[in-house]
C-alpha positions as CSV (number, residue, x, y, z in Angstrom):
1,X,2.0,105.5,96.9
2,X,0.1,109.0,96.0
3,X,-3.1,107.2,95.8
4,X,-2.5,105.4,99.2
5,X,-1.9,109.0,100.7
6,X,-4.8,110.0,98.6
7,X,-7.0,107.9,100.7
8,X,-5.5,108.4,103.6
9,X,-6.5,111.9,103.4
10,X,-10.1,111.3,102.5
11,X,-10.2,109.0,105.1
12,X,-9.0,111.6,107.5
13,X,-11.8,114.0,106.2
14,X,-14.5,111.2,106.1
15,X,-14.0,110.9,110.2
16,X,-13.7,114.7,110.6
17,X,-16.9,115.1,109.2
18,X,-18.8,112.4,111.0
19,X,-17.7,113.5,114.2
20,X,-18.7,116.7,113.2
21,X,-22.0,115.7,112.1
22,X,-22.3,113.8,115.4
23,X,-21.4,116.6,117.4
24,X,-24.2,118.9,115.7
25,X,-26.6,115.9,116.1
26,X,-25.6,116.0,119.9
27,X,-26.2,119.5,120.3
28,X,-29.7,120.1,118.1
29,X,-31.0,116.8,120.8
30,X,-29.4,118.5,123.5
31,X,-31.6,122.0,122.8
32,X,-34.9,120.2,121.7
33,X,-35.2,118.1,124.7
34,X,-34.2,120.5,127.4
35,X,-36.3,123.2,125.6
36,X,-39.2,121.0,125.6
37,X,-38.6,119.9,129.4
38,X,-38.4,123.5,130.4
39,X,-41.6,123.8,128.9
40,X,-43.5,121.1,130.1
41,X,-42.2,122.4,133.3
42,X,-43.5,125.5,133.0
43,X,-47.2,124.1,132.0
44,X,-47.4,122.0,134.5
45,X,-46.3,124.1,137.3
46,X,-48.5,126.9,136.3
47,X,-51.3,124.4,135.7
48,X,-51.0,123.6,139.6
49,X,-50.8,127.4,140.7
50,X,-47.5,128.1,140.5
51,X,-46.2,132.1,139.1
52,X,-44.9,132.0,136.0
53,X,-41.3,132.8,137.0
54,X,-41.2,130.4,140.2
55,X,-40.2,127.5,138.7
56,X,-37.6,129.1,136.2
57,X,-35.3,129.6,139.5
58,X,-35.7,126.3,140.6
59,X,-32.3,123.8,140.4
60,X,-34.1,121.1,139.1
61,X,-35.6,123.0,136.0
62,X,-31.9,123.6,134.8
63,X,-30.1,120.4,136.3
64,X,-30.5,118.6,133.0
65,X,-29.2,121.5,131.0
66,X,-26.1,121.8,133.4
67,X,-24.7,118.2,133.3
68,X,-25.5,117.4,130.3
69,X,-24.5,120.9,129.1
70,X,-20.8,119.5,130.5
71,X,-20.9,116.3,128.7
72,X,-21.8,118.6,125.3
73,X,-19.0,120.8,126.3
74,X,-16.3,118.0,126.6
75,X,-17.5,116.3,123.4
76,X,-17.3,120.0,121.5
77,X,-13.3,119.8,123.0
78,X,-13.1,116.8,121.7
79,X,-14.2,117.2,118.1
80,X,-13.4,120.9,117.6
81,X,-9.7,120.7,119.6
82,X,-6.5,119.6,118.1
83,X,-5.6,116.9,120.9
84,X,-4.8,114.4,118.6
85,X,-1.8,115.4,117.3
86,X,-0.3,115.6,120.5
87,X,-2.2,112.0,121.6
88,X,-0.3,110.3,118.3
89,X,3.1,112.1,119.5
90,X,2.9,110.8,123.2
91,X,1.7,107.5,122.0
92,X,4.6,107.6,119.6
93,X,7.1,108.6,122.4
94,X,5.9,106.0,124.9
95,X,6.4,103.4,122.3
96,X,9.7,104.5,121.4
97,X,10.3,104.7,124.9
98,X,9.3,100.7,125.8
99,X,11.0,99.2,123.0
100,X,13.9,101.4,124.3
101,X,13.4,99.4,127.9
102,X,13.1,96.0,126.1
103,X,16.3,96.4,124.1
104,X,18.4,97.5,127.4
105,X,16.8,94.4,129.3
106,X,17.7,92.2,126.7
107,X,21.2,93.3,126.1
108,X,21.4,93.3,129.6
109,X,20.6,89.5,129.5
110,X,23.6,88.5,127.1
């Protein structure tokens, strides 16, 4: 029984620390590319003319950073929250809560 709980636990920490490492692998891709499309954004604008500053106010140099900046943001909740415990408790209740449904049906139906 302890060595069942035993790995259980490692488990637990096994998936911890892949969705950890997949969080950190998210967010070093999410600052290399958007760094490197600012920057070819900036060289190719002043290539054509352009100030130096004008296209760092444009939307659609930091549109990429925004929404994918909220899809970073929501997997960061997800990884670093503690949502799951409360997820496992309303799953938990929702059974309890169905089978609870069932039994009255069926007792009903004798």
């Amino acid at each position: 029984m302890e060595n069942k709980s035993e790995e259980e636990r490692l488990d637990k920490a096994r998936l911890r620390v892949a969705k950890l490492k997949g969080f950190y692998i998210h967010l070093t891709i999410y600052l290399v590319i958007n760094t490197a499309l600012v920057l070819i954004k900036l060289i190719g604008n002043s290539y054509y003319g352009e100030a130096f500053m004008g296209p760092l106010w444009h939307f659609s140099t930091f549109a990429t950073w925004m929404f994918w900046g909220i899809g970073l943001f929501f997997h960061g909740l997800k990884v670093f929250s503690n949502s799951s415990v409360f997820v496992k408790n309303w799953e938990q209740r929702q059974i309890e809560k169905y089978m609870a449904a069932d039994k009255d049906k069926a007792e009903k139906l004798r």
